[in-house]
N, C-alpha and C positions, 0 to 999 in steps of 0.2 A: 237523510230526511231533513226538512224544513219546514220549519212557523210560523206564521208574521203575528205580533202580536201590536193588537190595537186597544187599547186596556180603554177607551171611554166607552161607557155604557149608554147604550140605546136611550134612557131617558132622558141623560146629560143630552146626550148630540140634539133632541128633538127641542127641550130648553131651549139648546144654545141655537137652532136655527128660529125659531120664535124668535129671536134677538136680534139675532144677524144671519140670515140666510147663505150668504155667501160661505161662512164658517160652515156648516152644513156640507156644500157641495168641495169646498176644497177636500175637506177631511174624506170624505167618497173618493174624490177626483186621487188622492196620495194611496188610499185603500185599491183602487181598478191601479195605478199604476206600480204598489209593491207584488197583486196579485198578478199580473203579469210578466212583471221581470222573473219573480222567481216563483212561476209553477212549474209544481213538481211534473215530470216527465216530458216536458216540452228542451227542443232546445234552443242552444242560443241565437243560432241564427232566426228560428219563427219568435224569439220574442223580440226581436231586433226590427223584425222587420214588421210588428204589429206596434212596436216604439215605433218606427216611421210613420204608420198610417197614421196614428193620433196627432202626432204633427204634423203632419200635411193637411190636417184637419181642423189646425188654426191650435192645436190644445196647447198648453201651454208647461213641458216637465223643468223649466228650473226649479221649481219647490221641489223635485221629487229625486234630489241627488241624493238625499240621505234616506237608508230606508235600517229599519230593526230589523235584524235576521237572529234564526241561530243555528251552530253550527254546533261539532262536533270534534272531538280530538281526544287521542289515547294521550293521559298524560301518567310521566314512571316516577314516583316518589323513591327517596332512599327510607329504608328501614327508620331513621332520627325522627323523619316528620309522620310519623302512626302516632295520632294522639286525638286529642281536644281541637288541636289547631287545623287538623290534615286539610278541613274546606278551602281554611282562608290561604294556606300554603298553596293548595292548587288554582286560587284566584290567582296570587301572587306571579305562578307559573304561568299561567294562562298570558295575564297580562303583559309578562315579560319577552314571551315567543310571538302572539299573535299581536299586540296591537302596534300599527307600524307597518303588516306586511301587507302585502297586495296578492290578489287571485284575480284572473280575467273573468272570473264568472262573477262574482259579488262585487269587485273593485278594494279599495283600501279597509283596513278595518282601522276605521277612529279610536274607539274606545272600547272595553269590555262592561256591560252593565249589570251581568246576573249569571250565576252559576245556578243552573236550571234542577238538572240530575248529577249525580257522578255514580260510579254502578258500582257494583263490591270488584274491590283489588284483585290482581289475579299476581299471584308471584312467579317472577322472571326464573326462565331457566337457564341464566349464565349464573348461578351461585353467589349472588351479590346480595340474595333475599332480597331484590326490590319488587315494589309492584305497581304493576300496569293499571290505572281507572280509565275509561269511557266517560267521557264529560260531554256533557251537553250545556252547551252556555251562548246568553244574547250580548250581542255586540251592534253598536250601531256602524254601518258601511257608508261608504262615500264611492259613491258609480256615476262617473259622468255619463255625458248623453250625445249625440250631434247635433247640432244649433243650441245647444245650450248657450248661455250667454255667462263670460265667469271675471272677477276682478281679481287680476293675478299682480305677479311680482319681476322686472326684469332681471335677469339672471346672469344675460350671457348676449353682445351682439358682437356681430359681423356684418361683411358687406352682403352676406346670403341672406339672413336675417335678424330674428334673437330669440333667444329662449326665453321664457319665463315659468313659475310656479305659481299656480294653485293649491295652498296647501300642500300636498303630497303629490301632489300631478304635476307636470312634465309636459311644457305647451312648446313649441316651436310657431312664430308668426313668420315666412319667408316674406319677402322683398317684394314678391308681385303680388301679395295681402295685404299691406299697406299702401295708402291714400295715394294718387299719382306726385301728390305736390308735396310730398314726404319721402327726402330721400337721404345716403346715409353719406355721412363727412368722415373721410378718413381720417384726417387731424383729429378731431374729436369723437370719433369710436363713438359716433351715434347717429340716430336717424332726426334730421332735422324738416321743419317746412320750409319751403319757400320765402314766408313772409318771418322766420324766425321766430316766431309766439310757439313753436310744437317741436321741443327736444324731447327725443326717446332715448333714455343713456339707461345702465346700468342702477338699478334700486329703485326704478320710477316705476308707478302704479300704470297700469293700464286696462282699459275693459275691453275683451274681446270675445268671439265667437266660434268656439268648435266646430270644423267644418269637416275634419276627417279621422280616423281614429285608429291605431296600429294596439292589438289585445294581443297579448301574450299570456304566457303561464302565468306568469308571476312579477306583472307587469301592465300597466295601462300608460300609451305616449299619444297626443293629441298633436294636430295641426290647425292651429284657428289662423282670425281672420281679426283684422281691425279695417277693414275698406269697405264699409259699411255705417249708418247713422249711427250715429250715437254710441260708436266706439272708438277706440284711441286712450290717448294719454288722459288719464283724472289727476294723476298727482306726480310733484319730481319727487325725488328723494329728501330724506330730510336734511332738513336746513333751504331748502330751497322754494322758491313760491310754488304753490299750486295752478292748476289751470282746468278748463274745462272737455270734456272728451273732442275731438275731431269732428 
């Protein structure tokens, strides 16, 4: 089962758009798109392709990588931690198994924020007296998108292309998604311009576009795009000057 939880109150939102209108309709706009990533009984492929419609319809989900969920998980205490502590012991737990991993259905879990419920212990039948709780706890997730727009990190080139990181994500840009007049120098293991002002090397910032997406179990791997406005190189590595996108 799943939640979404939006903790401002009706009165606050109705305030805060008397104020600024636009905060109103984002906060809607993040609400229609956590309610469709993850309603319950649908699956991923109809909410994928109802995330297509809204963008072909000009909408706009970069704001809407991060969304509140929550989730569930049998966690097995030993007999030591029964006490006063047992809550914060199974946050402790929580955080140490789940945040970090990834699931193709919610994407990364960033953080853990709240331990919701946990149910009464059930003791294990291998003789170790330990026992099993049902947790229920919010976490906030990080789920890219297609045409998302994201400012990563270079990782990794070749003459194929180069990988970079988004945070926890795993982008690959090939050869034929860079600029025409951007191409790579084998002497220097990097993608250079024409006119020399646009070295793509290793540890340089870059802003690019999600154009394809490979979902796994336990795993999310992207294919973007820098051949396109206003993406490319933003920054070299440090110690090195800056420059402006492509």
């Amino acid at each position: 089962s799943l939640t979404l939880s939006f903790p401002v109150a009706v009165t606050q939102r109705e305030r805060a758009s008397k104020k600024a209108p636009h905060t109103s309709e984002r906060a809607s706009d993040r609400e229609h798109a956590s309610a469709v990533f993850f309603r319950k009984g649908s699956s991923r492929r109809e909410r994928e392709r109802e995330v297509q419609r809204d963008v072909s319809r000009g909408e706009n989900w970069s704001d809407r990588m991060f969304f509140h969920v929550r989730r569930e998980k049998n966690v097995v205490l030993e007999p030591r931690h029964f006490g006063a502590r047992m809550k914060d012991v199974i946050m402790e737990k929580i955080k140490l198994e789940m945040e970090g991993t990834c699931s193709g259905r919610y994407g990364f879990i960033v953080c853990i924020t709240h331990i919701e419920n946990v149910s009464e212990g059930i003791i294990t039948d291998d003789g170790t007296a330990r026992a099993k709780f049902a947790v229920e706890y919010d976490c906030v997730a990080y789920r890219p998108f297609k045409n998302e727009v994201l400012d990563a990190v270079v990782t990794q080139v070749n003459k194929f292309g180069f990988f970079a990181e988004a945070g926890p994500l795993q982008l690959f840009v090939s050869n034929s998604l860079v600029p025409d007049d951007v191409k790579y120098v084998t002497d220097e293991n990097c993608y250079k311009s024409d006119d020399g002002q646009i070295t793509i090397g290793v540890d340089c910032e870059v802003r690019v576009k999600i154009v394809g997406m490979r979902i796994d179990a336990n795993d999310i791997f992207c294919i973007a795009t820098i051949k396109e406005d206003y993406l490319g190189l933003i920054g070299y590595a440090e110690g090195d000057a800056a420059v402006g996108a492509v």
